[in-house]
C-alpha positions in Angstrom: -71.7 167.7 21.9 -72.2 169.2 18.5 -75.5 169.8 16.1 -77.7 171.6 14.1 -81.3 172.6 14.0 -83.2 172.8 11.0 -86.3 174.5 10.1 -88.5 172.8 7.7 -91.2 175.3 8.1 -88.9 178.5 7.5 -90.3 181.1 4.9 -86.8 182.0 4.1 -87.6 185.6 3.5 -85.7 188.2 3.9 -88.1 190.7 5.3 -90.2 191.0 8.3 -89.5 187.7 9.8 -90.6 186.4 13.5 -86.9 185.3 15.5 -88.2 181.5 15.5 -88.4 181.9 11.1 -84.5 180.5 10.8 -83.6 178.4 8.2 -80.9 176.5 10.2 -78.8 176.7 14.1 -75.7 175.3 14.8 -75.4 174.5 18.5 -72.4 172.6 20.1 -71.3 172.5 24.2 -68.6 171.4 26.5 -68.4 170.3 29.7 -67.3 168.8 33.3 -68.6 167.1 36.2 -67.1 165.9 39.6 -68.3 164.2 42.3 -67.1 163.3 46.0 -68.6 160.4 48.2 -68.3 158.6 51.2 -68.6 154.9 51.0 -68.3 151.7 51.8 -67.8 148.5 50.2 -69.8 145.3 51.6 -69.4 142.2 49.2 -71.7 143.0 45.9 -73.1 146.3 47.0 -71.1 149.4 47.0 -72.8 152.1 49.4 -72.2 156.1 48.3 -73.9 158.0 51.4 -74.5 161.3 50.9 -71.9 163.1 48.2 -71.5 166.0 46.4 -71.5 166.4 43.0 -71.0 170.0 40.6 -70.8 170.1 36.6 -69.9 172.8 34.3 -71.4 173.3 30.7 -70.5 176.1 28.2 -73.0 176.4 25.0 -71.6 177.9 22.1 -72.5 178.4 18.4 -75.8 180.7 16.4 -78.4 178.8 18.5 -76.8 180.3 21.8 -76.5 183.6 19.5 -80.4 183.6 18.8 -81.5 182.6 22.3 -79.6 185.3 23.5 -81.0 187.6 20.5 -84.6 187.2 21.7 -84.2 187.3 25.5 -85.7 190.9 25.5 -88.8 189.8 23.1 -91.7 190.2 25.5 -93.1 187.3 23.1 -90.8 184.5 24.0 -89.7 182.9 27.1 -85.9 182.2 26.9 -83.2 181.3 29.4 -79.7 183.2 27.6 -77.4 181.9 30.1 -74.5 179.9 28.4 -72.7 179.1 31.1 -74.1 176.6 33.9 -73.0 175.3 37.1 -75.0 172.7 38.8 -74.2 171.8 42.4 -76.0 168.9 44.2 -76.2 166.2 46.9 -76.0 162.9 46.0 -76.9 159.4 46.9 -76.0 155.8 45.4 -76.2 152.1 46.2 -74.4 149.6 43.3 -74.5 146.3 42.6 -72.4 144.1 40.8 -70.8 140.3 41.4 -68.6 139.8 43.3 -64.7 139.9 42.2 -66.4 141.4 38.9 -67.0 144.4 38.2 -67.8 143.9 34.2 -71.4 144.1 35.0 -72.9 146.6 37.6 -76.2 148.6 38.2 -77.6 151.0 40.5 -80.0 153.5 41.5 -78.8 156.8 42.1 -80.7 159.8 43.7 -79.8 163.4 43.2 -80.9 167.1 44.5 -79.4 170.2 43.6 -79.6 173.5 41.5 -78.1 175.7 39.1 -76.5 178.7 40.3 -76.8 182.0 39.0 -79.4 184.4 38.1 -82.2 182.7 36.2 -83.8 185.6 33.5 -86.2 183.1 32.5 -87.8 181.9 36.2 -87.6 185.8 37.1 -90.1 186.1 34.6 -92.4 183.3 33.7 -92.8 182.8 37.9 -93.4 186.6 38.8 -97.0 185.4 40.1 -95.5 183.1 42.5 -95.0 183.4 45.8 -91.7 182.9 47.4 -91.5 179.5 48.4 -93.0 178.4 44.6 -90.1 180.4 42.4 -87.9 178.7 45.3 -88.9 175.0 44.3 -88.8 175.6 40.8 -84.8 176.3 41.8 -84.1 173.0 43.5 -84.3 169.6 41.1 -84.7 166.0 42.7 -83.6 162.9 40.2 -83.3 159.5 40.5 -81.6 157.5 38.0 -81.7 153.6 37.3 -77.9 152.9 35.3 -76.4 149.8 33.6 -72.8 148.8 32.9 -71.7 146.0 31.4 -67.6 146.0 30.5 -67.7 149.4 28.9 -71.1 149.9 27.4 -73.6 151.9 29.5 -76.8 153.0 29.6 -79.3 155.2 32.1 -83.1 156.2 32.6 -83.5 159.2 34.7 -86.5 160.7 35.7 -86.8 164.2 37.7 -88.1 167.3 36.1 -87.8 165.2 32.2 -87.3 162.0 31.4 -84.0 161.1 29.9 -82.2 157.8 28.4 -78.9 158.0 27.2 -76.5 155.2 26.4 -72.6 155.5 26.3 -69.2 154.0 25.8 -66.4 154.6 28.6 -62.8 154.2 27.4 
């Protein structure tokens, strides 16, 4: 993925300006994700028990340059990390008809985490006690997904609310 933020409300001068005052970010990020299940077929329902799934994003570009910039600003709360690996547990249960596959859907339940040390939850959560900085850690989702030949689309829910639509080649 690729972008850029724009600041309409930038004062675009040169002196004395707050790190949010930018004129304009570029951001882009790469990734991968793999999974592993156990399952079994049984006419239109294909059950994944419990799997594992990890993915692997990399941020680059001057938005990743200016988060990183104002990590140690006692006025912002930032997470610099550019690198993240999620691991997880996962669950799924699709349906589709059967002896065709051009049309499926399927709910799919996921828990896991992002390993690594977290600046941002070490200080926004100092307050907290053990077992709350440890929750805000671990990430339960549940996603509702669509495929029909090679168009997609998903609603997930978990700790935000996401709906993307895709093509698979």
């Amino acid at each position: 993925m690729a972008g850029d933020y724009n600041n309409s409300t930038s004062s675009n001068s040169a002196t004395n300006n707050p790190p949010n005052d930018f004129k304009d970010k570029f951001f882009g990020a790469v990734g991968a994700r793999a999974s592993a299940n156990l399952f079994v077929n049984s006419g239109r329902f294909d059950f994944r028990f419990i799997g594992i799934e990890m993915a692997y994003s990399h941020e680059f570009g001057s938005y990743a340059d200016f988060r990183q910039s104002i990590k140690s600003s006692s006025d912002y709360y930032d997470d610099p990390r550019t690198d993240l690996f999620t691991v997880g547990l996962i669950s799924e249960v699709l349906f589709h008809n059967v002896g065709n596959t051009d049309f499926e859907n399927g709910i799919r339940l996921f828990s896991g985490t992002t390993l690594g040390h977290d600046d941002l939850s070490n200080n926004y959560y100092t307050s907290s006690t053990y077992i709350d900085r440890l929750t805000h850690y671990v990430f339960p989702k549940v996603t509702y997904f669509l495929k029909i030949k090679q168009v997609f689309g998903s609603v997930e829910a978990g700790s935000q609310f996401m709906l993307r639509f895709g093509y698979t080649f």
